[in-house]
Backbone as CSV, one residue per row, in Angstrom:
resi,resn,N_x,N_y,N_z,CA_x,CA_y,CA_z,C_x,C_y,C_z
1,UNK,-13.152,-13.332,20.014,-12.381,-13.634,18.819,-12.528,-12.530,17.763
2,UNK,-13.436,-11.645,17.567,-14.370,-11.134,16.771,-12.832,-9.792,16.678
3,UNK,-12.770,-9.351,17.996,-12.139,-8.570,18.714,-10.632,-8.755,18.005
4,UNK,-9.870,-9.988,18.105,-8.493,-9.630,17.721,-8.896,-9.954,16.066
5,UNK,-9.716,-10.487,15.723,-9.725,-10.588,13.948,-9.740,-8.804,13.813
6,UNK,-10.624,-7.872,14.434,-10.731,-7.078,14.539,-9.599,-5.285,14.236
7,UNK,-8.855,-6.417,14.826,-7.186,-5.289,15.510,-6.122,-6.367,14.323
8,UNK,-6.213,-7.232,13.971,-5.368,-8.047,12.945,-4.744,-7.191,11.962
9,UNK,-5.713,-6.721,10.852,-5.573,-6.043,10.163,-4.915,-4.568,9.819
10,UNK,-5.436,-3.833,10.530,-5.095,-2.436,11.173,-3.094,-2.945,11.827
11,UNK,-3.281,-3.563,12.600,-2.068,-3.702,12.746,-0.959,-4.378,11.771
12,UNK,-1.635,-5.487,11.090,-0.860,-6.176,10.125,-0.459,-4.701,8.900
13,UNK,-1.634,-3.755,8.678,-0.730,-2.477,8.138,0.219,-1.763,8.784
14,UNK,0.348,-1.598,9.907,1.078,-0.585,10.472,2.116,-1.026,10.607
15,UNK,2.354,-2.383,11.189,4.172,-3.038,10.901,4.300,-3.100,9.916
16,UNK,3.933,-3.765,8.859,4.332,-3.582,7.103,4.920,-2.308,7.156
17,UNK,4.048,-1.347,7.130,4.301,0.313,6.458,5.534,0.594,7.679
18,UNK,5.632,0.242,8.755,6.804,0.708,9.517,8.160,-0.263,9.145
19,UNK,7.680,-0.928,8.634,8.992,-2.243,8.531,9.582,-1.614,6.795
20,UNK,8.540,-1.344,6.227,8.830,-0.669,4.822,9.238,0.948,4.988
21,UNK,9.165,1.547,5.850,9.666,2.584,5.951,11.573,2.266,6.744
22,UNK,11.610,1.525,7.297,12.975,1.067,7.835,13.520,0.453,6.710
23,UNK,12.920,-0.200,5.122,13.746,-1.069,4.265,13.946,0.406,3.431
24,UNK,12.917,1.321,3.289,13.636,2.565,2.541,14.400,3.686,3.320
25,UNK,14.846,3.010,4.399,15.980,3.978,4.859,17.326,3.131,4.544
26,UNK,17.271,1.701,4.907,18.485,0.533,4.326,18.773,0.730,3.053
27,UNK,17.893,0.961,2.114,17.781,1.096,0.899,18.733,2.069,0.113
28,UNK,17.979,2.876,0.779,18.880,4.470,0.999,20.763,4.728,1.170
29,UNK,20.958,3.542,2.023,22.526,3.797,2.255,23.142,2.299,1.882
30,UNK,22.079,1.636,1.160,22.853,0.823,0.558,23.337,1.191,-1.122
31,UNK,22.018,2.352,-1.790,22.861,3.032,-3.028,23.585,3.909,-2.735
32,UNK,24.111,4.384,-1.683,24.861,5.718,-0.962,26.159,4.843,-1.034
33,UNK,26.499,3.364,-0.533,27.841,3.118,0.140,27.992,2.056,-0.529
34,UNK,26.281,1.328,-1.328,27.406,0.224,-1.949,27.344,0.327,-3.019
35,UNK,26.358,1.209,-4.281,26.236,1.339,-5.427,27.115,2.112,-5.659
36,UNK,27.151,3.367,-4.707,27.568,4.434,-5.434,27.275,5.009,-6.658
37,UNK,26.417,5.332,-6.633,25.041,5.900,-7.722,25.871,6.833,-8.171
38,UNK,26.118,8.201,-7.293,26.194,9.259,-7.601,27.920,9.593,-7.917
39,UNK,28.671,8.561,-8.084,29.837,8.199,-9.288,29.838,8.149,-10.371
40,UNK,28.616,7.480,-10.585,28.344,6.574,-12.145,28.044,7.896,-13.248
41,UNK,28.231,7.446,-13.978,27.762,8.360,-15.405,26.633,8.390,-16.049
42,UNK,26.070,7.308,-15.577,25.030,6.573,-16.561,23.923,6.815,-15.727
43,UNK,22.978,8.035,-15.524,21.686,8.872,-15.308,20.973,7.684,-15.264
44,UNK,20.524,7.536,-15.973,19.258,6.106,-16.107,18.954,5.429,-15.207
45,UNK,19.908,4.623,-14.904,19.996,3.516,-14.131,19.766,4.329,-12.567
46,UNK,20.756,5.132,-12.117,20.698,6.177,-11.067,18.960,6.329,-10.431
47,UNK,18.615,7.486,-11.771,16.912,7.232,-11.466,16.107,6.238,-11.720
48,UNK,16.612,5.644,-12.025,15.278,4.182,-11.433,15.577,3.711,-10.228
49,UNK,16.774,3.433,-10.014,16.987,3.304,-8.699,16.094,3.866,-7.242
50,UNK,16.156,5.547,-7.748,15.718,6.160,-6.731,14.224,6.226,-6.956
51,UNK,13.766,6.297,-8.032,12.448,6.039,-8.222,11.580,4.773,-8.080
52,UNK,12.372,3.297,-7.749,12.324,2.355,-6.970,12.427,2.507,-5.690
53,UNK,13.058,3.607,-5.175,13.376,3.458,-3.817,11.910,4.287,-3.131
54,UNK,11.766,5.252,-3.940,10.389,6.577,-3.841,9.073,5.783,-2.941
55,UNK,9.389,4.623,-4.167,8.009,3.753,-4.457,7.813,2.932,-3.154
56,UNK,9.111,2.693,-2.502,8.875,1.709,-1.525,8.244,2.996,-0.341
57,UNK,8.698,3.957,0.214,8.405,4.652,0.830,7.111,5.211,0.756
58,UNK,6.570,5.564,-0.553,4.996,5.611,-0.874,4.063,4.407,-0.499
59,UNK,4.488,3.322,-0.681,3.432,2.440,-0.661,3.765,1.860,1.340
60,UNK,4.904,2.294,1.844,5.256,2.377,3.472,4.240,3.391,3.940
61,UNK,4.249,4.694,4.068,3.644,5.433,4.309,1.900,5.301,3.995
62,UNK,1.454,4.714,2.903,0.276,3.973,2.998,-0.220,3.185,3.521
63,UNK,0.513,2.033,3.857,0.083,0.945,4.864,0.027,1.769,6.323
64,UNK,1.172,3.086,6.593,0.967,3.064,7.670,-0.524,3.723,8.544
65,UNK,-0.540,4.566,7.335,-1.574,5.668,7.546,-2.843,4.752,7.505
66,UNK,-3.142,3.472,6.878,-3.868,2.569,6.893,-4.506,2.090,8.395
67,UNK,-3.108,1.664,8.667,-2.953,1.091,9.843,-3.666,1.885,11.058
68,UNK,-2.959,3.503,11.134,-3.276,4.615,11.750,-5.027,4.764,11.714
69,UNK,-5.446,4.688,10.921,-6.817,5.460,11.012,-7.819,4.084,10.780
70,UNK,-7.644,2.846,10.581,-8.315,1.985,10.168,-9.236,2.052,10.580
71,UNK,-10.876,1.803,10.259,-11.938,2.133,10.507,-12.917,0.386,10.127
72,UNK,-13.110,-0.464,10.782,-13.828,-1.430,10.527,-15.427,-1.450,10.148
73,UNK,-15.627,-1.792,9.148,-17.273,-1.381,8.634,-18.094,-2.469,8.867
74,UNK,-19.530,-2.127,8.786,-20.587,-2.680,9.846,-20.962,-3.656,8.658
75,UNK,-20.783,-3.053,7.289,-21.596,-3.976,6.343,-20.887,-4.989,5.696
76,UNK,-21.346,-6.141,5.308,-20.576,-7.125,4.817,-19.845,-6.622,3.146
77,UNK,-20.909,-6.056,2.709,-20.120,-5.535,1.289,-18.969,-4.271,1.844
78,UNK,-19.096,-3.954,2.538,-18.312,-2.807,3.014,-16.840,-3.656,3.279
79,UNK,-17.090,-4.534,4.668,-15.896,-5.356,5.191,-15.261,-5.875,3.957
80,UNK,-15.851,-6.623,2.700,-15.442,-7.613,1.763,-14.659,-7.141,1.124
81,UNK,-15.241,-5.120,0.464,-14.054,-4.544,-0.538,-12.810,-3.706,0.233
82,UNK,-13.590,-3.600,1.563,-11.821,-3.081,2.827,-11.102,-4.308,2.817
83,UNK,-11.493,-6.065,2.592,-10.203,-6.401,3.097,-9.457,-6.766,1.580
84,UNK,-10.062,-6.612,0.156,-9.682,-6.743,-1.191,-8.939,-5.426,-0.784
85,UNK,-9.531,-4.945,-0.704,-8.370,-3.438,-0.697,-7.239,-3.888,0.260
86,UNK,-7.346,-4.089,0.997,-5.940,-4.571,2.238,-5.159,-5.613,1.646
87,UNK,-5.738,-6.629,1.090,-4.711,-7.440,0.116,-4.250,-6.910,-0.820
88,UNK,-4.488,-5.502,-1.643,-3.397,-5.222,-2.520,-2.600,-4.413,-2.027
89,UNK,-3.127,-4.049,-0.733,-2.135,-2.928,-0.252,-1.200,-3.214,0.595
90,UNK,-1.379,-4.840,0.837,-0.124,-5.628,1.581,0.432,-6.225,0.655
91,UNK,-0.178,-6.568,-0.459,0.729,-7.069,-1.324,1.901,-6.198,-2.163
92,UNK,1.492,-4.439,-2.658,2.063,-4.307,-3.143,3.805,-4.031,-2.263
93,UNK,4.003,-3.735,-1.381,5.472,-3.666,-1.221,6.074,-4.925,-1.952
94,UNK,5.603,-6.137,-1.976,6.306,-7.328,-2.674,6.582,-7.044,-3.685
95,UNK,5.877,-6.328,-4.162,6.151,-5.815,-6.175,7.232,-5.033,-5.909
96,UNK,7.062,-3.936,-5.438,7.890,-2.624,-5.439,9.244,-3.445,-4.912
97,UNK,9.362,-4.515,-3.967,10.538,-4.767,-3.357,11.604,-5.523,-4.820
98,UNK,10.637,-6.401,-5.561,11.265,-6.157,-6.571,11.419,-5.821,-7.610
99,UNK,10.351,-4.787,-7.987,10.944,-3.803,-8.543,12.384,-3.238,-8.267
100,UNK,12.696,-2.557,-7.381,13.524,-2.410,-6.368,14.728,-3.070,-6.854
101,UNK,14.871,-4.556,-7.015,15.854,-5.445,-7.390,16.409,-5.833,-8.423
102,UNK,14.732,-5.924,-9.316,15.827,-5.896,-10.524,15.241,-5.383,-11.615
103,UNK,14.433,-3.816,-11.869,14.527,-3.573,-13.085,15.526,-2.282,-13.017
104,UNK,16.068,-1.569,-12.382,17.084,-0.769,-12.267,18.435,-1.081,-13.091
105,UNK,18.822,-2.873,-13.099,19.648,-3.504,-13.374,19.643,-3.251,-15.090
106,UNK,18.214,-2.992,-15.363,18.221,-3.721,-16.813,18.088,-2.326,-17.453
107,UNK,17.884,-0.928,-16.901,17.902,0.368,-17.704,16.808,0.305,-18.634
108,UNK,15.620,-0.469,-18.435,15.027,-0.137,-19.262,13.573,0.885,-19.607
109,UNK,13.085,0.881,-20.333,11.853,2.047,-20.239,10.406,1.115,-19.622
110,UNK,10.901,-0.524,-19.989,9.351,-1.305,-19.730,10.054,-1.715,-18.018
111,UNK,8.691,-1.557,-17.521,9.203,-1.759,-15.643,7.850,-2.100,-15.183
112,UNK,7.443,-3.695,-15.720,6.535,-4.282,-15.622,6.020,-4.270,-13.961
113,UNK,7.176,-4.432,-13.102,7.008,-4.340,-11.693,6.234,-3.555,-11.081
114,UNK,6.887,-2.088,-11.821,6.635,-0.801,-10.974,5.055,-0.645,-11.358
115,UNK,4.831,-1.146,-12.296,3.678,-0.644,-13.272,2.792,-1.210,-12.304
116,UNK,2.761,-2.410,-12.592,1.775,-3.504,-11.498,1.817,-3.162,-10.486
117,UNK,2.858,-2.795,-9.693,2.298,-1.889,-7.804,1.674,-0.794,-8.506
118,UNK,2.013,0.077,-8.784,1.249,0.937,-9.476,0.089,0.710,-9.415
119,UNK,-0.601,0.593,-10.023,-1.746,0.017,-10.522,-2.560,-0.737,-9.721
120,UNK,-1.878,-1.553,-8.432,-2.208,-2.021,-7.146,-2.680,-1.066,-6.458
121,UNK,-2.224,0.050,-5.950,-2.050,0.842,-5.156,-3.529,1.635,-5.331
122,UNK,-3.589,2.243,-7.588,-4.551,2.647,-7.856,-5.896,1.865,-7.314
123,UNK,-5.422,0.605,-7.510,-7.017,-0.534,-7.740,-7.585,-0.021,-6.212
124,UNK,-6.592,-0.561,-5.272,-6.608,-0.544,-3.845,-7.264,0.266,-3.054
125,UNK,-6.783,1.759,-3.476,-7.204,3.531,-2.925,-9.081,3.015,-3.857
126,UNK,-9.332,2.992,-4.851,-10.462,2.815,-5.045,-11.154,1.909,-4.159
127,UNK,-10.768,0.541,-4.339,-11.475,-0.400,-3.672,-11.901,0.435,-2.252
128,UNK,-10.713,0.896,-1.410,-10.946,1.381,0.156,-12.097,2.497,0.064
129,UNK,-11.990,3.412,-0.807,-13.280,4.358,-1.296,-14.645,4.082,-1.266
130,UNK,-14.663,2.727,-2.442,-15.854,1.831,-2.775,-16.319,1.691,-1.243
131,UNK,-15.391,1.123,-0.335,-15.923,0.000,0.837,-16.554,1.215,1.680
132,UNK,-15.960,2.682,1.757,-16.434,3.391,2.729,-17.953,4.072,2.083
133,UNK,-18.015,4.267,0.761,-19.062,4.603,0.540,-20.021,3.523,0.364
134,UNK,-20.141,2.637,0.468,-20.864,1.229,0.157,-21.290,1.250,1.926
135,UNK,-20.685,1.528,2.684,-20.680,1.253,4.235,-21.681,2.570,4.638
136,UNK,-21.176,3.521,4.113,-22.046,4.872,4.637,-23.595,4.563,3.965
137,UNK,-23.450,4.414,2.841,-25.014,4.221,2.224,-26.142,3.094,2.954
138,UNK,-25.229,1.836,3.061,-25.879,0.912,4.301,-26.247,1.554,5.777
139,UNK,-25.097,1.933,6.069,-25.668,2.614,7.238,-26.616,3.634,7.565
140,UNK,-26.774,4.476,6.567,-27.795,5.817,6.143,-29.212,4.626,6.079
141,UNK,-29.533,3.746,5.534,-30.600,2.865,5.244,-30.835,2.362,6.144
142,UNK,-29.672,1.747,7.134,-30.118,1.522,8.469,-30.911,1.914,9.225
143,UNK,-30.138,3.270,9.296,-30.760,4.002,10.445,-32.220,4.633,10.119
144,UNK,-32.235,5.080,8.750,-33.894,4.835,8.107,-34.771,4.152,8.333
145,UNK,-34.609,2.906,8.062,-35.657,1.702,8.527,-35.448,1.469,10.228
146,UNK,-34.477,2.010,11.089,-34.461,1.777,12.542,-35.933,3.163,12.751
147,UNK,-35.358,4.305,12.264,-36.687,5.870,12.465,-38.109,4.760,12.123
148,UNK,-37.936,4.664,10.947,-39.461,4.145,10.475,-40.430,3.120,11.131
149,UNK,-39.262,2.349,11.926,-39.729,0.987,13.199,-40.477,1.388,13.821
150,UNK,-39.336,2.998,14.292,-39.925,3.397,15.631,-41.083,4.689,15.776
């Protein structure tokens, strides 16, 4: 059991980040054919759009690379802040998706959405940091007190 809890994760990133890399290609030719962005007059709206769209592809490409290299840690404080980190980093496409939806609509400068993935993403890249150096230091102590046994 240990085994697929194991592979859960790692994979639960890699379809996200691949499924979010396929919604910012939809994305893509849905302001191409149905907005028609690059008609409009009105700049603003245009770039948020695409800077909504950026965002989904950044935080795709994170999950995937997640997914790609995932590394499961031996220590419980280690495991605890990798899977806090994995919940914001699955959560944020939900933000960005609507972000995505509807602050583009409203032209404005406050983009409470974007801010909050944002800021997810930041918390997240730390947390995953925390967990690997929290994991290496346990393990360095490990293997200390394993020499000193023996």
């Amino acid at each position: 059991m240990s085994g697929v809890k194991s592979k859960l994760l790692p994979r639960t990133h890699l379809a996200t980040g691949l499924v979010l890399i396929g919604l910012f290609m939809l994305t893509g030719q849905y302001m191409r054919h149905q907005l028609q962005l690059s008609d409009q007059p009105f700049d603003a709206q245009r770039m948020m759009y695409r800077a909504s769209h950026i965002y989904l592809l950044l935080v795709g490409i994170a999950n995937t690379v997640i997914g790609c290299y995932w590394q499961s840690y031996r220590s419980r404080w280690g495991r605890t802040t990798q899977l806090m980190s994995s919940v914001m980093f699955l959560s944020a496409p939900i933000i960005f998706s609507v972000a995505f939806i509807v602050e583009p609509a409203s032209v404005s400068q406050d983009r409470p959405f974007t801010w909050l993935g944002c800021v997810m993403l930041l918390a997240a890249t730390g947390l995953l940091l925390a967990s690997r150096v929290i994991d290496n230091r346990l393990a360095i102590k490990l293997s200390e007190n394993k020499s000193r046994a023996n």
